[in-house]
C-alpha positions as CSV (number, residue, x, y, z in Angstrom):
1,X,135.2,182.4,46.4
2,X,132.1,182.9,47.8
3,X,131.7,184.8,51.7
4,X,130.7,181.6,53.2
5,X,134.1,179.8,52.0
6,X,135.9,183.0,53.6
7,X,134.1,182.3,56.5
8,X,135.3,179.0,57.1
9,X,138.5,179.9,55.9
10,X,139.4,182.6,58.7
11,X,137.8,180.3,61.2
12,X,140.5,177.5,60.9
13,X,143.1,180.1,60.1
14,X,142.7,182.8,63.3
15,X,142.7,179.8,65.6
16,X,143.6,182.1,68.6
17,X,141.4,184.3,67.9
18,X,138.1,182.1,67.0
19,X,139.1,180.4,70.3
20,X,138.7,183.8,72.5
21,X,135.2,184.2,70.8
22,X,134.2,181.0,71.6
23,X,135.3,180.9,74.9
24,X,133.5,184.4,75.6
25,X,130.3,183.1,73.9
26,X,130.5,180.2,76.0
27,X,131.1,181.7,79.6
28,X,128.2,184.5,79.0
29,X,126.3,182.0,77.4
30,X,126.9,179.7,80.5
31,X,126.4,182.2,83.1
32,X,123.0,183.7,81.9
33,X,121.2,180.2,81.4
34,X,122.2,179.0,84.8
35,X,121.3,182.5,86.6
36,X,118.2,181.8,84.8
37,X,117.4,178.7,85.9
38,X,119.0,179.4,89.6
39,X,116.1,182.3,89.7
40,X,113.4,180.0,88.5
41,X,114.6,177.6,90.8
42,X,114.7,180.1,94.1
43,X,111.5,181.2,92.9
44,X,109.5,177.6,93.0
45,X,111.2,176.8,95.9
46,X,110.5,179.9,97.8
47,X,107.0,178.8,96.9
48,X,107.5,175.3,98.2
49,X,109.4,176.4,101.6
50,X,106.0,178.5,102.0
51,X,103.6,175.6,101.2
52,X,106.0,173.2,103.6
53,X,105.2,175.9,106.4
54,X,101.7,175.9,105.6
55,X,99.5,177.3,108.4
56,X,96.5,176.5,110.4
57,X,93.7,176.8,112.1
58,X,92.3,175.5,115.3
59,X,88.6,175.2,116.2
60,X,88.4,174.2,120.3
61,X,86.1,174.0,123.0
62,X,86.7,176.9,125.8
63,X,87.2,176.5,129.0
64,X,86.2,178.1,132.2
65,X,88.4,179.0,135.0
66,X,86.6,179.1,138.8
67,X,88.2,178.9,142.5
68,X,86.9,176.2,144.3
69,X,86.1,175.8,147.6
70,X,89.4,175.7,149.2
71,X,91.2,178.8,146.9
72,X,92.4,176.3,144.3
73,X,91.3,177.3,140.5
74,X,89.3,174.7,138.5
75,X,89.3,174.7,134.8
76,X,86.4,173.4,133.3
77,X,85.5,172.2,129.1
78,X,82.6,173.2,127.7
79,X,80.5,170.2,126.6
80,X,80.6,170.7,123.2
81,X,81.3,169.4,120.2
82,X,81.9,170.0,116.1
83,X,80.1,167.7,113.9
84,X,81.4,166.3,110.4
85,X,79.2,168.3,109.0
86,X,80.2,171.5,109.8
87,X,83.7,170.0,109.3
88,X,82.5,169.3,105.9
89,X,80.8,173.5,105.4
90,X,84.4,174.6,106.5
91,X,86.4,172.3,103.8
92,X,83.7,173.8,101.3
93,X,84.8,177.4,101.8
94,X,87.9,176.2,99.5
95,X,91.7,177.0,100.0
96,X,91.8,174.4,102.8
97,X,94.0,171.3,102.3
98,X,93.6,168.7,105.2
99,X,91.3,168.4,108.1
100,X,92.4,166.9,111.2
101,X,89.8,165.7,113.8
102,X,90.7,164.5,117.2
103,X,89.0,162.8,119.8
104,X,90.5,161.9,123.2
105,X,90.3,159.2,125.7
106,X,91.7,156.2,127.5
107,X,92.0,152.3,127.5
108,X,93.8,149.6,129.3
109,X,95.4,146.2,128.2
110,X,95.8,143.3,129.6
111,X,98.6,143.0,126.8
112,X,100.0,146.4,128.2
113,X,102.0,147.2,131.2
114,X,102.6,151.4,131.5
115,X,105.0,152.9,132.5
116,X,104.4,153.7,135.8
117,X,103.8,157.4,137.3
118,X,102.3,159.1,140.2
119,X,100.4,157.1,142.2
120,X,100.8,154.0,140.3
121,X,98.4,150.6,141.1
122,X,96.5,148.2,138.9
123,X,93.3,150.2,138.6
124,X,95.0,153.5,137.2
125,X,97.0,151.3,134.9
126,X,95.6,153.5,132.0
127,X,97.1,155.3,129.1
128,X,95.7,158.2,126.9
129,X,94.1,157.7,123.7
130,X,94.3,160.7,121.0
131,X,92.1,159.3,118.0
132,X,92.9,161.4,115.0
133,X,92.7,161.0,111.4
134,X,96.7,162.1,110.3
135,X,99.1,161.5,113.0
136,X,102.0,162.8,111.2
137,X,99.7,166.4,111.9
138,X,99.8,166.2,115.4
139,X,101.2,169.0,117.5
140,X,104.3,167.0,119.0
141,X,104.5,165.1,115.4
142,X,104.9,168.4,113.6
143,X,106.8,169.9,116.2
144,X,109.2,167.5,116.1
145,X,109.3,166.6,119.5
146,X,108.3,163.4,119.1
147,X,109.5,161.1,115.6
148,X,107.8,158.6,113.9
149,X,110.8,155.7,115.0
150,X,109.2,152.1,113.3
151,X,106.2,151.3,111.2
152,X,103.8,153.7,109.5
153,X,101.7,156.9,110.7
154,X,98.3,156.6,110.7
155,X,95.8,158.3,107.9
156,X,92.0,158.7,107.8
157,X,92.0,155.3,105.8
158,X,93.3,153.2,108.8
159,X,91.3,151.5,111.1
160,X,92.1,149.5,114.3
161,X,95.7,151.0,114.1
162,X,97.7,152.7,117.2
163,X,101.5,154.6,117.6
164,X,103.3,153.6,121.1
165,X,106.3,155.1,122.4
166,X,109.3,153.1,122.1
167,X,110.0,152.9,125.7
168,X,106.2,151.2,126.2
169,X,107.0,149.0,123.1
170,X,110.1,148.1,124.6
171,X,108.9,147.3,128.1
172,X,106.2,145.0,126.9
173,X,108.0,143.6,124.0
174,X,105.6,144.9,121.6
175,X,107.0,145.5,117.9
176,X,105.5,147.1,114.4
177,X,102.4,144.6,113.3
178,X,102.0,143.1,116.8
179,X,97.5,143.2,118.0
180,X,96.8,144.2,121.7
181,X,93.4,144.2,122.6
182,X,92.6,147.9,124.1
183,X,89.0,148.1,126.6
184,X,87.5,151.4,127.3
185,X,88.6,153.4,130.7
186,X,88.0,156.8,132.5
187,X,90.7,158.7,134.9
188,X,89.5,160.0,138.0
189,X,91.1,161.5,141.2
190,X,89.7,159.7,144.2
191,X,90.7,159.4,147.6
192,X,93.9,161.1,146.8
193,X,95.0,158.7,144.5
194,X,93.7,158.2,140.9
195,X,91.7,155.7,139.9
196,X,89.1,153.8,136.5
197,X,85.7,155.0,136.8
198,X,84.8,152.7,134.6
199,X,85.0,148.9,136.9
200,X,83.1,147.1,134.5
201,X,84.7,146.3,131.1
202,X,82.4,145.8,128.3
203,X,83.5,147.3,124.9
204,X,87.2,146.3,123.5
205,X,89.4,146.7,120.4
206,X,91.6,144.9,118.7
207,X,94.2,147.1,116.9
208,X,97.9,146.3,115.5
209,X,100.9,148.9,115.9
210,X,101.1,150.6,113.1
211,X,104.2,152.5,114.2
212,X,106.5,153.2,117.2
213,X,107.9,156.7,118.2
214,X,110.0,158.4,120.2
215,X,110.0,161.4,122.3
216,X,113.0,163.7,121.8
217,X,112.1,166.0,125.3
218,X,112.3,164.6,128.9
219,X,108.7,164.1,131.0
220,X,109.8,166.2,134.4
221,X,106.4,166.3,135.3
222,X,104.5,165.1,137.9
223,X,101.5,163.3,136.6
224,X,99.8,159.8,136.7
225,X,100.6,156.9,134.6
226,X,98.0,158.5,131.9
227,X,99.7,161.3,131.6
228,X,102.4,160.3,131.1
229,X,104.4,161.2,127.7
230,X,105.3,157.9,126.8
231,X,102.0,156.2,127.7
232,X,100.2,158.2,125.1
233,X,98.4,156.4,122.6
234,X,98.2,157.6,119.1
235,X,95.1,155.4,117.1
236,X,93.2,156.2,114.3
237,X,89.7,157.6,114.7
238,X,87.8,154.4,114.8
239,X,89.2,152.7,117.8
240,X,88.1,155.1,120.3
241,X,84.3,154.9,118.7
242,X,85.0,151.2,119.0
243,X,85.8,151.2,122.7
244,X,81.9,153.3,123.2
245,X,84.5,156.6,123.9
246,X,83.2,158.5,120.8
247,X,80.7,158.8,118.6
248,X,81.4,158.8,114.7
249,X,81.2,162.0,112.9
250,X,81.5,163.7,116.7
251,X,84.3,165.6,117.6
252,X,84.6,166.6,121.3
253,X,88.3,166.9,121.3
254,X,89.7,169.7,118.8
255,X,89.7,170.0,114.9
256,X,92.5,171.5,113.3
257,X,92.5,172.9,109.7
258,X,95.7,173.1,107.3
259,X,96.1,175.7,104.7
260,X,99.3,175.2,102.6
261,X,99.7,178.8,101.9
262,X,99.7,181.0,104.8
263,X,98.7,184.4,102.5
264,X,95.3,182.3,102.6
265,X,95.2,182.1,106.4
266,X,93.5,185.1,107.1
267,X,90.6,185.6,105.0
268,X,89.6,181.6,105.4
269,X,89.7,182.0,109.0
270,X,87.0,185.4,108.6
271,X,85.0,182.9,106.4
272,X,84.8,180.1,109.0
273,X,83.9,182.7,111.8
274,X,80.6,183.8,109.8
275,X,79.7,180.2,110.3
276,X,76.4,180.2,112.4
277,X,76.0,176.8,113.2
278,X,79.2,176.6,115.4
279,X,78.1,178.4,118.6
280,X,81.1,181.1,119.1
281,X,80.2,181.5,123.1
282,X,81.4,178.3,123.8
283,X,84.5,177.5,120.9
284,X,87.6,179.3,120.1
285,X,89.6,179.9,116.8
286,X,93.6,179.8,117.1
287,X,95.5,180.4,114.1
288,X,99.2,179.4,113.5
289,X,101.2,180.4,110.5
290,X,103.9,178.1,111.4
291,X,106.9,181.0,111.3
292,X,105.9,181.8,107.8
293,X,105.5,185.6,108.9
294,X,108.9,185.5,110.2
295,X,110.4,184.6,107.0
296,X,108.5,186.5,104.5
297,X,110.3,189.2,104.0
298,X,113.4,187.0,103.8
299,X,111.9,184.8,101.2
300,X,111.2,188.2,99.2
301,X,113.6,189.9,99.4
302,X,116.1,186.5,98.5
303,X,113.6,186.8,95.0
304,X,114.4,190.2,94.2
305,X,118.2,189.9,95.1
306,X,118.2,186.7,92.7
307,X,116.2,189.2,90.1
308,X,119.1,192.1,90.5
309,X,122.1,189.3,90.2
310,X,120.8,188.6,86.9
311,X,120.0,192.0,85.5
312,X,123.5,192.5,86.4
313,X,124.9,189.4,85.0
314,X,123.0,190.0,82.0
315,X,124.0,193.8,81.3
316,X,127.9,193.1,82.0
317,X,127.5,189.9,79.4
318,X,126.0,192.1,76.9
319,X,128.4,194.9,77.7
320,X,131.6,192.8,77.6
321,X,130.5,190.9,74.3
322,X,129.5,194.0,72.6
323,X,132.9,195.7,73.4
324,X,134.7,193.0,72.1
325,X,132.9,192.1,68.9
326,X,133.1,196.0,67.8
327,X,137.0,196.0,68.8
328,X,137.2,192.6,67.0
329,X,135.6,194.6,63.6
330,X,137.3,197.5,64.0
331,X,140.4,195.4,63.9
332,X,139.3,194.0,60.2
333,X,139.6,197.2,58.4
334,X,141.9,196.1,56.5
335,X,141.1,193.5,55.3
336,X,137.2,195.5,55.1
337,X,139.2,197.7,52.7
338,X,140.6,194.7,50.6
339,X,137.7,193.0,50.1
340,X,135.8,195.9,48.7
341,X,138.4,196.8,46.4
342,X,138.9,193.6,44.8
343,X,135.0,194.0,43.7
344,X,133.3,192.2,46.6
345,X,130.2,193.8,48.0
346,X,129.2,195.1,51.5
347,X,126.6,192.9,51.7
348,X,128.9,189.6,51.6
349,X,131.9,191.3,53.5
350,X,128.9,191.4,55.9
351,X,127.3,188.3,55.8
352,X,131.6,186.4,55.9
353,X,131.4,188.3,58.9
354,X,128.0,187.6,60.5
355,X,128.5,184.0,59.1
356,X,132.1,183.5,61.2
357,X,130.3,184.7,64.4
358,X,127.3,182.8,64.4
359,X,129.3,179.5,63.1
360,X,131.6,179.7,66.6
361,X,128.6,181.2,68.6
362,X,126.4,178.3,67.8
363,X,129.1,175.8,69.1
364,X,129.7,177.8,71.9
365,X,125.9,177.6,72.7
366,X,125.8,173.7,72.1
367,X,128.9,173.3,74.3
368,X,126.9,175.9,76.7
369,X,124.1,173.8,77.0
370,X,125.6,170.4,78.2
371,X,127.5,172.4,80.2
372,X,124.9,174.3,81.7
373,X,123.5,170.5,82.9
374,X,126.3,169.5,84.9
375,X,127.1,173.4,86.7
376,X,122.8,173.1,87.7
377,X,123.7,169.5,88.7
378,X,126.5,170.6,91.3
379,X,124.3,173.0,92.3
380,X,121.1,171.3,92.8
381,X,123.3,168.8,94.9
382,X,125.1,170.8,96.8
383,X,122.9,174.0,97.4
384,X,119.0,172.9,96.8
385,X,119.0,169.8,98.2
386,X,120.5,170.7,101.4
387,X,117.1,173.7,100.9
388,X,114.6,171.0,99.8
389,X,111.4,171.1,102.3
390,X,108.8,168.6,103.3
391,X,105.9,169.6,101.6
392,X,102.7,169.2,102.8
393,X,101.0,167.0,101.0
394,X,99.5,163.3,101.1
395,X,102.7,161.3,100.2
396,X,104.8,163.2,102.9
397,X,101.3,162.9,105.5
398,X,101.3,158.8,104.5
399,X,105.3,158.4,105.8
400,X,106.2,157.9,101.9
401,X,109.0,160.5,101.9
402,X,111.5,158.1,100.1
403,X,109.1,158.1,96.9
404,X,108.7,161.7,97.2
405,X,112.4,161.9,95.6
406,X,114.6,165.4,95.3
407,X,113.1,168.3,93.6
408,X,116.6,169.8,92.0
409,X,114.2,173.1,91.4
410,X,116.8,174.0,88.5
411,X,115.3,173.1,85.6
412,X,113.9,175.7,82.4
413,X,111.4,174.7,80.2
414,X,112.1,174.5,76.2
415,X,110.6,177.6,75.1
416,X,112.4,179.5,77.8
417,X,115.7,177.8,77.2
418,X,115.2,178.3,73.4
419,X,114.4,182.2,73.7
420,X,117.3,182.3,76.0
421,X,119.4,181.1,73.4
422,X,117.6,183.0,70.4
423,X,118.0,186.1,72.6
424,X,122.2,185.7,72.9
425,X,122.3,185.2,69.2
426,X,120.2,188.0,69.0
427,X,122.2,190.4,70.5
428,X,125.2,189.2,68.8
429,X,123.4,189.9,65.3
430,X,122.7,193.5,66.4
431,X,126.3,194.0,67.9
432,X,128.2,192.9,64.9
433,X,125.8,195.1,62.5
434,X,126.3,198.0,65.1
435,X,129.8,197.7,65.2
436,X,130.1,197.4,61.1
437,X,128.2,200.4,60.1
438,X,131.6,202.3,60.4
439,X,133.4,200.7,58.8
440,X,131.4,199.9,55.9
441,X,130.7,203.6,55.5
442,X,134.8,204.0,54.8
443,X,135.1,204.0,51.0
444,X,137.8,201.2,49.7
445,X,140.0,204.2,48.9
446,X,140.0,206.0,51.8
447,X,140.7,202.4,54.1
448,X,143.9,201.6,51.6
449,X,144.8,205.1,52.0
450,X,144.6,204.8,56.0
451,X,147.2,201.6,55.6
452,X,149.8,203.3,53.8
């Protein structure tokens, strides 16, 4: 009978104990892939929670503060402005995602009634008008202080489209895809009231809401009916060069910069500052690394705990199947000593016994693997999905978050999940050859002799 009939043989005889080895095989082999794929998966992640934080960079006009007349201060803008094309030398210095240009003003409506503030008539019946290319970027958008309600943000690709607050849609009955037609105006404090500077009316727009919002903080302050919160107007950058506020390609507002990693932050910003054409006396660079630095050290250390876990994990696996394939040998002996005598060689006493590990391991490792899919399934649903960020990234920026779909993160590619395997087969190779050299170094005689 030849070792590989003996191999089957024992299999289907030592039921208990072929089911103890396949059951070990299997809960090792189960535990290492998914640590594996749970460190993979904190690793990307940790990578994508950085990338959702992003960071960013501000390029404003200062300001100058002096006391007036009667002791009050006066803050003053600088006249100044950033032109597309040094927006366009910036994006060139590479590691910069999304530009965001805004431009500021205000417009009135005969289709519009605002809500009304301090100081309220017909003439001041105003809102403001931020013009920017990405909406979903804007401070109180990305904030969160203010959510996109109805409709669609806006993107650099829309034109003639504005965001109203629900509370202004509401009062004037206004819904997503409804057209007001929006003419150009200019605040001013006058007679100790506020007032339009601009009495004569000759540029308009016509734009459709794109989208309604809603502000999640209460307006306490005291302001007029431009400034206040739920009068703003969001629109994209056109409408405000339609309305003769802006020019195109001119920004006199702000222009914010987005970096997806905030490891980048730094050195971009130095770049951007050796830029000569922006005049440095009169603008301003803010940065913002959106709390990244706050959880850095978090996000490293959770990568080196997940690393230790698995050294660990892995070490005990190899330990415990190692002890009890050489306790499984040493209890075959007999039958070691058997075999020999009755004219069979080491080489197949060896290869029955490498042959009946490697038939129950490589079920063990087949079972391991469909396995291993639905322990990363509970996982991914339970733990990584309640982790998943918003990334930053034209989809998310568009209001298409349903088609960005889950990221489960715990996934291993082939070759990894094949040397996995190879590896575990590996060491079990090496453990039953280490644990045989013994006792195939015990002469036939000297085993029979250790029976009687």
């Amino acid at each position: 009978m030849n070792f590989g009939k003996r191999a089957i043989l024992y299999i289907s005889r030592k039921r208990e104990k072929t089911a103890g080895l396949f059951l070990l095989v299997l809960v090792v082999s189960i535990f290492l892939i998914s640590g594996f794929e749970v460190m993979e998966a904190a690793g990307h992640l940790s990578g994508d929670i950085r990338t959702s934080l992003g960071a960013a960079f501000y390029i404003r006009a200062s300001v100058s503060v002096s006391t007036a007349g009667n002791g009050e201060m006066q803050v003053q803008s600088n006249d100044t402005y950033i032109t597309q094309a040094v927006i366009d030398r910036i994006m060139g210095l590479g590691g910069i995602e999304f530009c965001n240009p805004i431009n500021y003003g205000f417009a009135k409506s005969e289709d519009i009634q605002f809500i009304p503030g301090d100081k309220h008539n017909a003439d001041n019946n105003m809102g403001r008008v931020t013009a920017l290319g990405y909406s979903a970027l804007a401070p109180a958008f990305s904030d969160e202080t203010v959510t996109l309600l109805k409709g669609d943000p806006i993107t650099p690709s829309d034109s003639g489209k504005i965001l109203i607050s629900d509370q202004l849609a509401e009062a004037n009955h206004l819904s997503v895809g409804d057209t007001v037609t929006l003419t150009h105006a200019k605040l001013v404090e006058r007679d100790g009231g506020y007032a339009d500077e601009i009495p004569v009316k000759t540029a308009f727009a016509e734009v459709a809401v794109s989208g309604i919002y809603r502000i999640h903080t209460e307006d306490t302050a005291v302001s007029p009916t431009a400034g206040q919160a739920c009068n703003e107007i969001y629109a994209s950058l056109d409408v405000l060069e339609t309305l003769k506020e802006s020019e195109a390609g001119v920004y006199t507002g702000e222009v914010d910069f987005y970096i997806t990693d905030p490891a980048d932050l730094e050195p971009i910003t130095r770049n951007v500052q050796l830029i000569s054409d922006i005049d440095w006396t009169t603008h301003f660079i803010r940065t913002n690394d959106f709390r990244f630095s706050k959880i850095e050290e978090q996000l490293s250390s959770l990568a080196d705990l997940m690393k230790i876990l698995l050294v660990c994990v892995s070490v005990v696996s190899a330990v415990i199947l190692t002890l009890i394939l050489s306790m499984r040998m040493h209890g075959r002996v007999p039958e070691v000593g058997m075999l020999l005598s009755a004219g069979i060689s080491k080489g197949q006493v060896l290869g029955q016994f490498l042959l009946e590990v490697l038939l129950v391991a490589a079920a063990a490792l087949l079972l391991s693997h469909i396995a291993v899919s639905g322990v990363t399934r509970v996982i991914a649903e339970n733990v990584f999905r309640e982790m998943q960020p918003h990334l930053l990234n034209e989809q998310v920026l568009s209001g298409d978050t349903d088609g960005a779909g889950f990221v489960s993160y715990l996934h291993l590619g082939a070759a990894l999940t094949a040397a996995l395997y190879a590896a575990q087969i590996l060491v079990i190779v090496l453990t039953i050859l280490a644990s045989s050299v013994t006792v195939m170094r015990i002469k036939p005689k000297e085993i029979l002799s250790k029976m009687s």
